[in-house]
N, C-alpha and C positions, 0 to 999 in steps of 0.2 A: 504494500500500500504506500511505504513510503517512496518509493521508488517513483511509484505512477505520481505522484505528488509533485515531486521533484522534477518529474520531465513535463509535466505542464506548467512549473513554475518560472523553469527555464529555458520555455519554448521548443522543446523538441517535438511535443503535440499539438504546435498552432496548426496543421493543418488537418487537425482532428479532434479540435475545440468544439464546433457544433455539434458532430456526432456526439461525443460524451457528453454538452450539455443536455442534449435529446435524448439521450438512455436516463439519465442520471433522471429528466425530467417525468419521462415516462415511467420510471421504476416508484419514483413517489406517487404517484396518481395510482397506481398497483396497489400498494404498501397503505394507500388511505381508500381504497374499496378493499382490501381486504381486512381493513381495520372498522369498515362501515356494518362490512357484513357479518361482524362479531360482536359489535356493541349490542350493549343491552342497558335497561333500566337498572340503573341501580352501579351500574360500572363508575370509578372512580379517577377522575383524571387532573390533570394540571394543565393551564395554557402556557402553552412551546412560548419561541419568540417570536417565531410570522405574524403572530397575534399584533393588533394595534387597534386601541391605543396601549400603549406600553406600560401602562399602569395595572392593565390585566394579566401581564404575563407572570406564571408563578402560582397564581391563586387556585386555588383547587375545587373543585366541583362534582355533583354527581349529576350522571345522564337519568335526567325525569323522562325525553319523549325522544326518541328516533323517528327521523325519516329523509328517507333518500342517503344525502348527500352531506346532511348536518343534522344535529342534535339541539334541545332545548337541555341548558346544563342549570342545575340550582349549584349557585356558590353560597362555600361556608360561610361567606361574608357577604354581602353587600358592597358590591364593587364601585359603589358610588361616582364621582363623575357625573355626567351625559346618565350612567343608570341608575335608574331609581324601584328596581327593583331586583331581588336576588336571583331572578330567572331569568338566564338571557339564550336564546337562538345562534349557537354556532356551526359554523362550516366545520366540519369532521378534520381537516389538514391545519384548525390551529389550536388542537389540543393535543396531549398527551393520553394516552393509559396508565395510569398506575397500578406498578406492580402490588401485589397485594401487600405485601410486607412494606410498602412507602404509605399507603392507605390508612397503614396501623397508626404511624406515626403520629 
């Protein structure tokens, strides 16, 4: 891995920068339908960093309502801001899963 790193840091993969952006892009769009199609109510997660505004990332949540493509999360807090409610409608690609053992926490 580090290897691949390093030859795209140092240009020996410019002319195979799009192709890896395209896998790289495609493999997460995978990885969050196959994450879609596993949630459930009651699953416990935290918002990644794609998340914005930036003051949500971190916070933790359980998934109340599934559907599609995004979930409706209740946070343990009241995410305040813009929301004024502990229930907020997210896209499935800017949360996390927690593992059960970080849930406990």
């Amino acid at each position: 891995m580090a290897d691949l790193i390093r030859d795209i840091v140092e240009g020996r993969l410019d002319d195979e920068l799009d192709a890896i952006s395209t896998a790289i892009k495609t493999r997460r769009e995978l990885r969050r339908t196959m994450e879609a199609a596993t949630l459930r109510v009651g699953t416990r997660v935290v918002i990644n960093d794609r998340c914005r505004p930036a003051y949500l990332q971190g916070r933790t949540a359980v998934v109340v309502k599934v559907a599609g493509k995004s979930a409706t999360l209740k946070f343990d807090e009241t995410p305040g801001g813009r929301f004024r409610s502990s229930e907020i409608r997210c896209p499935i690609g800017l949360f996390d899963v927690l593992a059960e053992s970080e849930s406990l926490l």
